[in-house]
MIKETOR-949011 format. One record per residue (C-alpha): residue in three letters; residue number from 1; x, y, z. Coordinates in steps of 0.2 Angstrom, whole numbers. Each point is the difference from the previous one (the first is absolute). Example, Ala and Ser with C-alpha at 12.3 -4.5 7.8 and 13.67 -1.06 7.14 Angstrom:
BEGIN
<"ALA",1,<62,-22,39>>
<"SER",2,<6,17,-3>>
% end
This chain:
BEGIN
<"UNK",1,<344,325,519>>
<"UNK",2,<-1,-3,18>>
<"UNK",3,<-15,-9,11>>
<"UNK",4,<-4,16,4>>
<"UNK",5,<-3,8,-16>>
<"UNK",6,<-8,-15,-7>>
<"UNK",7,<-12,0,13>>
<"UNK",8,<-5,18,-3>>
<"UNK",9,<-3,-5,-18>>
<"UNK",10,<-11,-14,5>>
<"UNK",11,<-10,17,9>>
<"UNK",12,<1,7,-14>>
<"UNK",13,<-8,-15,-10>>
<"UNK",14,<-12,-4,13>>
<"UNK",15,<-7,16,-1>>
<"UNK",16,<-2,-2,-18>>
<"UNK",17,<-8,-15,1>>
<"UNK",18,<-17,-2,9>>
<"UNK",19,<-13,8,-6>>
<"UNK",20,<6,-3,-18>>
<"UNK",21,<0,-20,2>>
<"UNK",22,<-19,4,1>>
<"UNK",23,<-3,14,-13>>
<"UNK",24,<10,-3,-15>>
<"UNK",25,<-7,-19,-5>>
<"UNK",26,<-16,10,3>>
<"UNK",27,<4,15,-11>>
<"UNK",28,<10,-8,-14>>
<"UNK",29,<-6,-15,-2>>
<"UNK",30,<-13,5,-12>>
<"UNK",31,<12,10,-11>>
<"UNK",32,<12,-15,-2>>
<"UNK",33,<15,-6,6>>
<"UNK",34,<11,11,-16>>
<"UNK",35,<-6,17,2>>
<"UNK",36,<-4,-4,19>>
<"UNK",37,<18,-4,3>>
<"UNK",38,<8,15,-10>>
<"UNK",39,<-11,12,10>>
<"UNK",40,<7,-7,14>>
<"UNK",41,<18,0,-5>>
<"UNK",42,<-1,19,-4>>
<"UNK",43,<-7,4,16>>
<"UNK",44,<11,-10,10>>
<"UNK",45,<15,11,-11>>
<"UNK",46,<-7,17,2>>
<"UNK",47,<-2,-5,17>>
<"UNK",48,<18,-6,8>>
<"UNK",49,<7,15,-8>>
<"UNK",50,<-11,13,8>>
<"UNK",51,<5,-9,15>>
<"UNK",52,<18,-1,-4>>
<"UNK",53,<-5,21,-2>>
<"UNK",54,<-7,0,20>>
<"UNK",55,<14,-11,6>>
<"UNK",56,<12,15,-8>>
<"UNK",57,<-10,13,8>>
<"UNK",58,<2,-8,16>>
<"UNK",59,<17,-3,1>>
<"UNK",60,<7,15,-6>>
<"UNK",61,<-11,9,14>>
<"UNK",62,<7,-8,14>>
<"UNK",63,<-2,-22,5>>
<"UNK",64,<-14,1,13>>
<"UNK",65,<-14,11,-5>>
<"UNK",66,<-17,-2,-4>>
<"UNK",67,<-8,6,-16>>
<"UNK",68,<-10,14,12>>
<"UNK",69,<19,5,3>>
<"UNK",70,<8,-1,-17>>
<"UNK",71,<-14,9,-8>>
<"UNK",72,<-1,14,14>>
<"UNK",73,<19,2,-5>>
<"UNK",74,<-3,-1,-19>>
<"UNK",75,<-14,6,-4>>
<"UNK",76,<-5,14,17>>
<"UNK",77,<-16,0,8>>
<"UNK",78,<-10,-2,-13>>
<"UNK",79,<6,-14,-6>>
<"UNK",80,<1,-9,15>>
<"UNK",81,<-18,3,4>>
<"UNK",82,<-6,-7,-18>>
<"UNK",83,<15,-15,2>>
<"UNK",84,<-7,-2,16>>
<"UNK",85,<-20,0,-5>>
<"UNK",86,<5,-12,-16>>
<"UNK",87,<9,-13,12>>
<"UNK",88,<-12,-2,12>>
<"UNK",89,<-14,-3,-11>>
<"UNK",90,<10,-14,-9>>
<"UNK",91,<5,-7,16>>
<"UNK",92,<-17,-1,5>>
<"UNK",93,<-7,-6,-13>>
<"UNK",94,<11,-13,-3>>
<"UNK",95,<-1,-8,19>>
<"UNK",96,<-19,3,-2>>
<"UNK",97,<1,-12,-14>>
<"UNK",98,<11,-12,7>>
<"UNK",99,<-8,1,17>>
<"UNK",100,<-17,-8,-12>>
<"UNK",101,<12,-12,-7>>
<"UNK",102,<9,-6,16>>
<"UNK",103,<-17,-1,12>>
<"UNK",104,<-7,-10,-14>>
<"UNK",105,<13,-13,-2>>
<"UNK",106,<1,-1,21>>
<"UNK",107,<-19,-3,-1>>
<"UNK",108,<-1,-12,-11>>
<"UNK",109,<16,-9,9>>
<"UNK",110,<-7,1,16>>
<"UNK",111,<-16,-5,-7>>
<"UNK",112,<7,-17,-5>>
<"UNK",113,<4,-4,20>>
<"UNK",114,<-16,5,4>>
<"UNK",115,<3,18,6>>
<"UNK",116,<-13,9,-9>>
<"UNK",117,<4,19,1>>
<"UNK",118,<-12,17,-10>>
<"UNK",119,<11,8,-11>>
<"UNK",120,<-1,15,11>>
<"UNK",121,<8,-10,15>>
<"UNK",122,<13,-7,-15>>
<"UNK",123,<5,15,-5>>
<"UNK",124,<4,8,17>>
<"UNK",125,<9,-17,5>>
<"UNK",126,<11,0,-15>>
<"UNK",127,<3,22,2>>
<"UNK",128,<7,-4,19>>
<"UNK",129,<10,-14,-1>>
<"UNK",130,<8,3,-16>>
<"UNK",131,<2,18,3>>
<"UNK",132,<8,-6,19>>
<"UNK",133,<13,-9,-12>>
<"UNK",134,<3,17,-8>>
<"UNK",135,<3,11,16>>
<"UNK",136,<14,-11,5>>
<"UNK",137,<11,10,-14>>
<"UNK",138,<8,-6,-18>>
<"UNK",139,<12,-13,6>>
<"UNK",140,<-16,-10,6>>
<"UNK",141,<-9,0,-16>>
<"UNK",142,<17,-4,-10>>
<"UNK",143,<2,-14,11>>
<"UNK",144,<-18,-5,-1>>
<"UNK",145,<-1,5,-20>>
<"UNK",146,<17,-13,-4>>
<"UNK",147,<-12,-15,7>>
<"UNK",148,<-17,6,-3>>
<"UNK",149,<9,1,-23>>
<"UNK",150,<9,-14,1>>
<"UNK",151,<-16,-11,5>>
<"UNK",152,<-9,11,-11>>
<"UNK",153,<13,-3,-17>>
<"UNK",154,<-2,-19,5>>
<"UNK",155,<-18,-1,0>>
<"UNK",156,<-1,9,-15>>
<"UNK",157,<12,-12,-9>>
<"UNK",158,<-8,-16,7>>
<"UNK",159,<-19,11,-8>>
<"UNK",160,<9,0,-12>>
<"UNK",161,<7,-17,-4>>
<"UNK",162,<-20,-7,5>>
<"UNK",163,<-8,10,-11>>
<"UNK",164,<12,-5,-14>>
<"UNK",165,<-12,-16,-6>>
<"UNK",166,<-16,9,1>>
<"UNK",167,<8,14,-9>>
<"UNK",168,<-10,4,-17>>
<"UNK",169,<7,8,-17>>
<"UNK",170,<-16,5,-7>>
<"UNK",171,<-4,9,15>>
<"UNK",172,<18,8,-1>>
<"UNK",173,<-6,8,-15>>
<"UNK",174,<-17,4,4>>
<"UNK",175,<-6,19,-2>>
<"UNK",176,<-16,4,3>>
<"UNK",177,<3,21,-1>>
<"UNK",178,<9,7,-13>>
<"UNK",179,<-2,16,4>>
<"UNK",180,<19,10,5>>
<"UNK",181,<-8,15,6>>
<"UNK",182,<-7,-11,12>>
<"UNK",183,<17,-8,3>>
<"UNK",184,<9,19,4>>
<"UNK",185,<-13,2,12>>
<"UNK",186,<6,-11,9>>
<"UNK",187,<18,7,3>>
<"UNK",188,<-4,7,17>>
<"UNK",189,<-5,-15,7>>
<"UNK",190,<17,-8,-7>>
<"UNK",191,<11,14,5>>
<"UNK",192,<-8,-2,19>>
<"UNK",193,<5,-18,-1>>
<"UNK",194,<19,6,-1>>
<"UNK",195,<-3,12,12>>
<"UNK",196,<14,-3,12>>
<"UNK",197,<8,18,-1>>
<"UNK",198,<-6,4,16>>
<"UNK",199,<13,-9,9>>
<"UNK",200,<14,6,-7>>
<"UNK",201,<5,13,12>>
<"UNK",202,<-3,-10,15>>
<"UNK",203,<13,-14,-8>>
<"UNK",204,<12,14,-4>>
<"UNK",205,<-2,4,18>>
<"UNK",206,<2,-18,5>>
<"UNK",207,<16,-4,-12>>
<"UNK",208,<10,15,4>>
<"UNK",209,<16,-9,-2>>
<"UNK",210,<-4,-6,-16>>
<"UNK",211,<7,10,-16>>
<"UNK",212,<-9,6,-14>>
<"UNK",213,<3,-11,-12>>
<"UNK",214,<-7,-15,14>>
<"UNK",215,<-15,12,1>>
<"UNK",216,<-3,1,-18>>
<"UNK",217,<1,-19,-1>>
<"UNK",218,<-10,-4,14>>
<"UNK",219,<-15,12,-8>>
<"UNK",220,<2,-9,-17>>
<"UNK",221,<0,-19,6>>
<"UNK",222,<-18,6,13>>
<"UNK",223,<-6,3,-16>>
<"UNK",224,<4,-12,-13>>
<"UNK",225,<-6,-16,13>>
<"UNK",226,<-18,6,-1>>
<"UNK",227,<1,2,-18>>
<"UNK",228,<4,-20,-1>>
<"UNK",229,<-12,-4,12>>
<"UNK",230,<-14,11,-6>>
<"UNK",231,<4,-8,-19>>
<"UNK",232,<0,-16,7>>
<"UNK",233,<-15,2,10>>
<"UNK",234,<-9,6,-13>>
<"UNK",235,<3,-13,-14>>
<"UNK",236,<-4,-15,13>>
<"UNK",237,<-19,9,4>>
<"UNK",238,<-2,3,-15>>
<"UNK",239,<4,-17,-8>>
<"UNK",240,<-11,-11,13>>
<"UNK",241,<-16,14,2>>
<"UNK",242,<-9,5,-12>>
<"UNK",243,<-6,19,-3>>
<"UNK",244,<-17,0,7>>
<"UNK",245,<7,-7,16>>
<"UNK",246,<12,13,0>>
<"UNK",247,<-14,13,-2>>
<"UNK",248,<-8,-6,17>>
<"UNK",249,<16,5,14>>
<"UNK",250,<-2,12,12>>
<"UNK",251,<8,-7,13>>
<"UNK",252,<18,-12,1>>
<"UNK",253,<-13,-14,9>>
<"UNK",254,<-9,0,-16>>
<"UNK",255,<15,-1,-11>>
<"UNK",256,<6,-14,14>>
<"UNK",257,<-17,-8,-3>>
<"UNK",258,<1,-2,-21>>
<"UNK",259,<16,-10,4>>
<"UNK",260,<-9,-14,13>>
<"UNK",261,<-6,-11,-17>>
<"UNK",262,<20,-1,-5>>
<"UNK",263,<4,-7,16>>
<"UNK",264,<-1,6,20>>
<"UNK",265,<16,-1,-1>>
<"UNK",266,<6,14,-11>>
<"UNK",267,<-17,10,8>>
<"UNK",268,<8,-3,16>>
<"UNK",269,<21,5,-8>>
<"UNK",270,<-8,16,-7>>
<"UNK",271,<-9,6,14>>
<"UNK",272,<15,-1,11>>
<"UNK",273,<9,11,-17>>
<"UNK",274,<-12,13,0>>
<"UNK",275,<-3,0,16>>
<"UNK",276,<19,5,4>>
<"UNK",277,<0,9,-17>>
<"UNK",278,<-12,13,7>>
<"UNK",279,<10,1,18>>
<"UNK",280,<14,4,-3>>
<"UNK",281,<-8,15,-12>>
<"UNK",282,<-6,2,17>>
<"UNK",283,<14,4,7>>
<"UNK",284,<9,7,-13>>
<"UNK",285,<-14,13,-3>>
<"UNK",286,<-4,2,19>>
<"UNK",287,<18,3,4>>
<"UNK",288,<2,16,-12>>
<"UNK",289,<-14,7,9>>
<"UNK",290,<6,-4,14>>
<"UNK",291,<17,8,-2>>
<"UNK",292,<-9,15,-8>>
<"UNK",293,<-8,2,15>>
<"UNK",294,<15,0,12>>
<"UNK",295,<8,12,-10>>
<"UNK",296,<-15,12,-2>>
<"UNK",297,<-7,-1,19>>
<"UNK",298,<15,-5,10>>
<"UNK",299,<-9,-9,11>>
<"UNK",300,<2,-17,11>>
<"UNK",301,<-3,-18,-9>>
<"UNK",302,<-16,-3,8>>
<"UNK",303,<-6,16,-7>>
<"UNK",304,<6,-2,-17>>
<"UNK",305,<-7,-18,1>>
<"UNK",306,<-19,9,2>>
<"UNK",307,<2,12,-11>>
<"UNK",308,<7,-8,-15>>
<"UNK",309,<-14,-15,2>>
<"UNK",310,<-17,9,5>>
<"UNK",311,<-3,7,-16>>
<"UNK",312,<3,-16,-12>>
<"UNK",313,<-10,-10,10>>
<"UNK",314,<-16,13,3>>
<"UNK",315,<2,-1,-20>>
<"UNK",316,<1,-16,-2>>
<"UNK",317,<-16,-1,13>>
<"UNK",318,<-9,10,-11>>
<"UNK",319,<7,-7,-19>>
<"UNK",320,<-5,-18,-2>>
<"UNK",321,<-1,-6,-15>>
<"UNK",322,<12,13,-8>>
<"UNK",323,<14,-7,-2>>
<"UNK",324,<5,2,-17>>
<"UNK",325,<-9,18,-2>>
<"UNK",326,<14,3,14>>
<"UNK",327,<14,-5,-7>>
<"UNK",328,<-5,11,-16>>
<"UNK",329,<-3,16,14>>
<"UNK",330,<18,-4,4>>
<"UNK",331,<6,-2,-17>>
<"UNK",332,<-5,18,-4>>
<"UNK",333,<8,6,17>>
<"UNK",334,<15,-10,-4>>
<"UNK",335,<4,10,-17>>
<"UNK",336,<3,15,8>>
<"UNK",337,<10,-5,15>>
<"UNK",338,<11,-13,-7>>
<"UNK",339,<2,7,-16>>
<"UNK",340,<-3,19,-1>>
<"UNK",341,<6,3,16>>
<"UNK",342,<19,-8,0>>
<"UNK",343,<2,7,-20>>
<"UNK",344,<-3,19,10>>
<"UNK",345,<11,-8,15>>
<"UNK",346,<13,-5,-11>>
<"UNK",347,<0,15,-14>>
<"UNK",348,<3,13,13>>
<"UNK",349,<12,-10,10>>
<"UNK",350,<11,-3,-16>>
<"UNK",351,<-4,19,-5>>
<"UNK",352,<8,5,17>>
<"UNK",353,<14,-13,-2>>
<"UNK",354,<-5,-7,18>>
<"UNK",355,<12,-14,5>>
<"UNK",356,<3,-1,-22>>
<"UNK",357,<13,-13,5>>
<"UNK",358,<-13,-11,10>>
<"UNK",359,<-11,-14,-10>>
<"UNK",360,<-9,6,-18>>
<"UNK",361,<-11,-8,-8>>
<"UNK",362,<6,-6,-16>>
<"UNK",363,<-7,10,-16>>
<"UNK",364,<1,19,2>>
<"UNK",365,<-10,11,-5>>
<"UNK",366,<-10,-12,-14>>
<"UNK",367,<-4,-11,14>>
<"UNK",368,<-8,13,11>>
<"UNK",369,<-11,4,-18>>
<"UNK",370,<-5,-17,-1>>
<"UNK",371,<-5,-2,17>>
<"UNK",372,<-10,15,-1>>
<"UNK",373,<-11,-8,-14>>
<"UNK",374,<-2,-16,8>>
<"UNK",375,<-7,9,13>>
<"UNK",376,<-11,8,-11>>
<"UNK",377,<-4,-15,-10>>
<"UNK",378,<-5,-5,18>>
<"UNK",379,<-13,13,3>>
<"UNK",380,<-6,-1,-16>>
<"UNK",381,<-5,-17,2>>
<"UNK",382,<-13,3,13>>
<"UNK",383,<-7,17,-9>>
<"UNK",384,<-4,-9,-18>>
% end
């Protein structure tokens, strides 16, 4: 795999990872680490093949086009509006979220220099300049993204290795809800934590030389390094906090905030982690929209540049204090674009025998059957 491709698969990861680093210690944690940690080795699974299903769809519709085109060509008019109406919603919902997380972290940053900004003056700060960073096009933010992870896999280790004393058995195996319905519910949340399927047509696009088989790896590694991380996040919060701590986060300062007794060192090594953890799902997130945009309105960069960032930020304006009950809005948007949507994508392209020599996702037919009940097992986990 070349520099290239593995930088697109840090995208890939650094979408993933964000909003998750945040949501699954406070989701699972109460479960326990056993079934907390199967739950999310499923997910993750029926996730990267659903995306393995889009990145077939899109390259055997032609390298280049944006899910508002491969759908229009797929599915007609119809399905491109509902395509179209399922994508932005997740998109903005997810940059709604990560604008709330990303102001925070820049507030309480600033805040320790003796910058004191609102949260409304945070959140417009972060949208601009962040957003700026998208606008200059993919080959900035893979650039950017191949610092921003490494610093971000290094600070997570060196968490990692300072929480290690501190760590505490008992608290490895405390369970203070035994409840598994409860634990399905929380699926959605999960599956938006490996929500990175949104990129994948813009990296098509950006790899064009690249072969299938480079594609298909490039989707499978993005998503098995947020899987370790999230595993390994999980077991080290879990192990120094205890469970009513856990109850109390909203927000990443608060999460930053339980660590301060440890030492301000590791408060200090995992505010610089979640910080970049939540932007580059910034710009991973941000940059789907923004390609979606070009390709649906055809207009200039500054143009899309307004577009794609009004409406997350007005959101994320008018959302505080949401950010988990976003994430579980996006989770539910998610099922149907990122699974539903390739399964049809992918069923009527291999029923036409379009470009049948390009990439396939491994499987057949029973795979396309499996995928459909994750989905639904997805759905149904919100409506129990």
């Amino acid at each position: 795999m070349n520099t290239k491709l593995l930088g697109s698969s840090l995208i890939i990861s650094g979408t993933a990872l964000g909003a998750g680093m945040l949501a699954i210690p406070m989701v699972l944690a109460q479960f326990g680490l056993l079934y907390g940690s199967m739950l999310m080795l499923f997910i993750c699974a029926g996730t990267t093949y659903a995306a393995l299903l889009l990145l077939e769809a899109t390259i055997k519709t032609g390298d280049g086009l944006g899910l508002n085109s491969i759908a229009r060509m797929v599915l007609g008019k119809s399905g491109q509006i509902v395509s179209n109406g399922l994508l932005y919603a997740l998109l903005i919902c997810l940059l709604m979220a990560y604008i709330l997380g990303g102001a925070d972290f820049v507030g309480q940053m600033l805040s320790s220099v003796g910058i004191t900004l609102s949260p409304t003056q945070s959140q417009i700060a972060f949208t601009v300049i962040a957003g700026a960073v998208v606008a200059g096009g993919t080959q900035l933010i893979d650039r950017l993204n191949r610092g921003f992870f490494l610093v971000m896999l290094g600070s997570l280790a060196l968490s990692l290795i300072l929480l290690a004393p501190n760590l505490s058995f008992d608290n490895l195996f405390q369970v203070s809800n035994n409840d598994h319905v409860e634990l399905i519910k929380t699926s959605a949340i999960l599956f938006t934590s490996f929500g990175f399927m949104v990129v994948i047509p813009s990296l098509v696009a950006y790899n064009h030389e690249a072969t299938d088989k480079q594609l298909r790896n490039m989707v499978i590694l993005g998503s098995v390094i947020p899987l370790v991380c999230y595993l390994c996040w999980l077991f080290a919060v879990v192990g120094n906090l205890q469970l009513d701590q856990l109850d109390r986060f909203h927000h990443v300062s608060d999460l930053m905030r339980a660590f301060e007794s440890h030492s301000p060192w590791i408060s200090g090594i995992l505010s610089v982690f979640t910080g970049l953890a939540l932007l580059t799902s910034f710009f991973g997130v941000a940059m789907a929209l923004f390609h979606q945009n070009t390709d649906t309105f055809q207009k200039n960069r500054f143009v899309t540049y307004l577009i794609t960032f009004i409406a997350p930020l007005i959101g994320a304006l008018l959302a505080a204090e949401q950010f988990l009950s976003i994430l579980s809005y996006a989770g539910i948007i998610l099922v149907f674009l990122a699974v539903f949507v390739p399964l049809l994508l992918v069923y009527k392209l291999r029923k036409r025998g379009t470009n049948a020599e390009r990439y396939t996702a491994e499987g057949g037919r029973n795979m396309l059957v499996i995928t459909l009940l994750f989905g639904v097992f997805l759905l149904s986990s919100q409506m129990i």
